[in-house]
N, C-alpha and C positions, 0 to 999 in steps of 0.2 A: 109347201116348203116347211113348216112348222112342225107338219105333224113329222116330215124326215127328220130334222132336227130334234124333235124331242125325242124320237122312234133309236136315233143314236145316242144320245143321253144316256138313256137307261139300259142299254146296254150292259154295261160292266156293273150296272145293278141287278139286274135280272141273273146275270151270269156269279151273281156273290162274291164278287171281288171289296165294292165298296156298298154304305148304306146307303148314301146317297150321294147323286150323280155328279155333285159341285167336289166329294170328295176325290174322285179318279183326275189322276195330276193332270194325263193328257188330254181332257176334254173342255171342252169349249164352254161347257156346263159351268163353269168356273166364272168367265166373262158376262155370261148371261144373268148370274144372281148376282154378281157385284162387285166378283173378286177378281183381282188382277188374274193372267193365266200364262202358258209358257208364251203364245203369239200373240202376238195385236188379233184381233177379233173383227173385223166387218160389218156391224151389226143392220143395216140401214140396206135392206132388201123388198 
């Protein structure tokens, strides 16, 4: 589960969009390093 989760993180980095992954607004990347994000987040898997 982890590795799919980070495998989509880096997506829109790999792709050159953002530098890094907390900066792409839609992603959950955002919740996982600390910062608020557009959804509540689930994180307890």
């Amino acid at each position: 589960m982890r590795q799919k989760i980070e495998y989509i993180h880096q997506n829109p980095v790999k792709r050159g969009y953002v530098d890094q992954a907390e900066h792409w607004r839609y992603s959950s990347a955002r919740d996982y390093a600390g910062t608020e994000g557009l959804l509540a987040v689930d994180k307890l898997w």
